[in-house]
C-alpha positions as CSV (number, residue, x, y, z in Angstrom):
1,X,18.2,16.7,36.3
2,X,18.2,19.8,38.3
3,X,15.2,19.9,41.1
4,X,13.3,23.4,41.7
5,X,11.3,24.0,44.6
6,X,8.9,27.0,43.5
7,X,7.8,27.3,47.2
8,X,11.2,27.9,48.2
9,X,12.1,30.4,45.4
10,X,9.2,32.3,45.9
11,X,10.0,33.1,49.7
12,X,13.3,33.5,49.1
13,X,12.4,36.3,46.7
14,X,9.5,38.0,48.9
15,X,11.0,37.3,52.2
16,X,11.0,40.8,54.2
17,X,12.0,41.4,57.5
18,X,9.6,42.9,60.0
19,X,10.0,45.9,61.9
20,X,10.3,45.3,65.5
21,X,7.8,47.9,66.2
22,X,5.3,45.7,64.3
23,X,5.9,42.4,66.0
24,X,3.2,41.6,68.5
25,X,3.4,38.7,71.3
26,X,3.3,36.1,72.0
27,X,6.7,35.5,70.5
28,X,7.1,31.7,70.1
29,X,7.2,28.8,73.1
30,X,10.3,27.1,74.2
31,X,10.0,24.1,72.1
32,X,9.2,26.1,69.0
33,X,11.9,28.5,69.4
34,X,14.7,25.4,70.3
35,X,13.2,23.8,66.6
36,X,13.7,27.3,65.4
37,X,17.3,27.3,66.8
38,X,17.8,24.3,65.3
39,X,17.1,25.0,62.3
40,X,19.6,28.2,62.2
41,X,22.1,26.5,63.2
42,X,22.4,24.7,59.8
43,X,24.9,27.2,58.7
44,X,28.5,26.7,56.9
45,X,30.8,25.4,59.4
46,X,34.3,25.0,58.5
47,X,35.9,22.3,60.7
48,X,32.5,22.1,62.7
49,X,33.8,24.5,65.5
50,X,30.0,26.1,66.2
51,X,31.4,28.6,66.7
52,X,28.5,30.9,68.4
53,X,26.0,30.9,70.7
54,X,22.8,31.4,71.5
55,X,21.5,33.9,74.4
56,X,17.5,33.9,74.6
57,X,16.0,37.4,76.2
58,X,12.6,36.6,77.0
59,X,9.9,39.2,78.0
60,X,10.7,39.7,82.2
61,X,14.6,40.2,80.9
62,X,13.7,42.6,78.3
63,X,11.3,44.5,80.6
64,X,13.9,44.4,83.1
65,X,16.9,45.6,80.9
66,X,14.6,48.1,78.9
67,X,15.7,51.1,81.4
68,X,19.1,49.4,82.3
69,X,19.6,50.1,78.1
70,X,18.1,53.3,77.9
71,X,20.6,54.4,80.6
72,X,23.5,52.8,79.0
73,X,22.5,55.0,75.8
74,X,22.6,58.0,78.0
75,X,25.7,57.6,79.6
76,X,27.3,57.2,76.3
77,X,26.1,60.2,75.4
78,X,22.9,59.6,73.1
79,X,20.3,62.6,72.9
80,X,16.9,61.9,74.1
81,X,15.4,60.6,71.0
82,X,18.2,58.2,71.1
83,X,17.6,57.3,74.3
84,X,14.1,56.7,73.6
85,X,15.1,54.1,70.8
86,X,17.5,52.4,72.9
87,X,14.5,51.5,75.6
88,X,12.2,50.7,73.2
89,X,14.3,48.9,71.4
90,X,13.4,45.6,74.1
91,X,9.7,46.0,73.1
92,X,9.9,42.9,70.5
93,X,7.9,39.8,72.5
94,X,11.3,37.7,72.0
95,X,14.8,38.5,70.8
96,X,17.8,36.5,70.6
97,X,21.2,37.2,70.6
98,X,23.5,35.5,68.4
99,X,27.0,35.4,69.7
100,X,30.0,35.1,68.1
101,X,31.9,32.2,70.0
102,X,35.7,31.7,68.2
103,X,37.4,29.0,68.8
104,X,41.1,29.0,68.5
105,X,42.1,26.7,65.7
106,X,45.0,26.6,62.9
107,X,42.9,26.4,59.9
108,X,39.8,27.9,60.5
109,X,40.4,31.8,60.6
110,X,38.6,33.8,63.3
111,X,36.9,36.0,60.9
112,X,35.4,33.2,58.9
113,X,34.0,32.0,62.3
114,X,32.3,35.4,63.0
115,X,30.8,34.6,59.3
116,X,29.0,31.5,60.1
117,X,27.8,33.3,63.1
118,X,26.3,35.8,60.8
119,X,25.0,33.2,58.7
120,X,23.3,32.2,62.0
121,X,21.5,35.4,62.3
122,X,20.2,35.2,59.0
123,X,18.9,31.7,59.1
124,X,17.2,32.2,62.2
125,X,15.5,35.3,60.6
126,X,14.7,33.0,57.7
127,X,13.7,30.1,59.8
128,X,11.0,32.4,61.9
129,X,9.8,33.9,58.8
130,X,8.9,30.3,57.4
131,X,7.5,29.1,60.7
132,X,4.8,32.2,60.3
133,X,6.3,35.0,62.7
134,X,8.0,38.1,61.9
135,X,11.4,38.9,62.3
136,X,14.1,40.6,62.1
137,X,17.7,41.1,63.0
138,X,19.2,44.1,63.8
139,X,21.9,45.3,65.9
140,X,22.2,48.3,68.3
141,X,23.6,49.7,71.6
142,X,22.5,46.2,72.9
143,X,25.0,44.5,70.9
144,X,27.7,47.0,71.9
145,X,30.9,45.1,74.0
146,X,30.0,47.1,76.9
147,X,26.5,46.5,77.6
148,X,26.4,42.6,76.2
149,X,29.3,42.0,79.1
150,X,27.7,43.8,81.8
151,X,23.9,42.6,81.3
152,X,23.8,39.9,78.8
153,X,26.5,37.5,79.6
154,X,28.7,38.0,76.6
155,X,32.5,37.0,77.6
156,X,35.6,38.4,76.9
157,X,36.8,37.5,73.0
158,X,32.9,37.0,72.4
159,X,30.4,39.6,70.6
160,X,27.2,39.5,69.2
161,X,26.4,39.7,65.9
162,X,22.8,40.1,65.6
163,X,19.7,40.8,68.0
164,X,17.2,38.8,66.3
165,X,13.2,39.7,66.9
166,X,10.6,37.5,66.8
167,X,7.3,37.8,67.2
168,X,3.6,37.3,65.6
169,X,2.9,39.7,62.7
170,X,1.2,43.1,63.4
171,X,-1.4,44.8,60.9
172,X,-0.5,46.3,58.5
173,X,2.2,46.2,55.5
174,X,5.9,45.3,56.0
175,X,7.6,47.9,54.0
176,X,10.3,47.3,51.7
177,X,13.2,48.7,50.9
178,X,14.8,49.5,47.5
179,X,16.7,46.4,46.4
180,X,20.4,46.8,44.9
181,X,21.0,46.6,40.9
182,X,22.5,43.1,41.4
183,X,24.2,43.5,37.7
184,X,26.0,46.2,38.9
185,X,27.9,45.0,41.6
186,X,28.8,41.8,39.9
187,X,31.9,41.0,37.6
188,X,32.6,37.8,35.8
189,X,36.1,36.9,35.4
């Protein structure tokens, strides 16, 4: 006999990411965030390579990289509202970055690597989210090559996949978005 958990059903169907802009500190302590971490990294693993990373931008770094980014956004040519964006997008209380980590190996294709790292991303969204914060992973300037090597640590074959907020909950009501028609981008064979 089958076993339903209602309590997960129901969060899976009402679970909303929050805009950064509505995340307030403090984000969570070290020991929450590592049980946090741990619990995203339950993710499909083919040949259990763990094959990403974690990269933890606390609330000095992101003050101290907030201009650093805003500068990066300029140099690359952004207008000023762009700009803007970039530098405030380090105003989350806690963010972090989940990197893509391959590992060379004859049956495990790099790209399906990068998916588990994505699958990383999403279960640490999910994994806050449960735990009572808001979250929510997004991507950005931040996350280019260029910026995640100069200021973040990111290596050479690495990249990261998602910048994941975290945070307590502001006021107010997390918007949603229109969900796809899931019968209409589904086939049976």
């Amino acid at each position: 006999m089958q076993h339903i958990d209602p309590q997960t059903l129901y969060f899976l169907r009402h679970r909303r990411s929050h805009p950064p802009r509505m995340l307030r500190g403090p984000g969570p302590d070290r020991h929450e965030l590592m049980n946090l971490l741990t619990l995203a990294a339950r993710v499909p693993d083919h040949g259990k390579l763990e094959p990403w990373r974690f990269i933890v931008l606390e609330r000095a770094t992101l003050d101290r990289l907030a201009p650093v980014l805003a500068q990066y956004a300029g140099d690359r040519g952004a207008d000023a509202a762009a700009v803007e964006k970039a530098r405030s997008a380090f105003d989350s209380p806690l963010i972090v970055a989940v990197v893509s980590a391959p590992v060379a190996h004859p049956k495990v294709p790099e790209w399906e690597q990068f998916l588990s790292a994505g699958a990383v991303c999403l279960s640490l969204v999910n994994a806050a989210l449960a735990a009572g914060y808001g979250a929510a992973w997004l991507s950005g300037p931040a996350a280019e090559d260029g910026f995640a090597r100069a200021h973040l640590g990111v290596s050479e074959g690495e990249r990261i996949v998602g910048l994941i907020h975290i945070g307590q909950r502001g006021d107010g009501e997390v918007p949603d978005r229109p969900r796809p028609d899931v019968a209409a981008r589904t086939s049976f064979l």
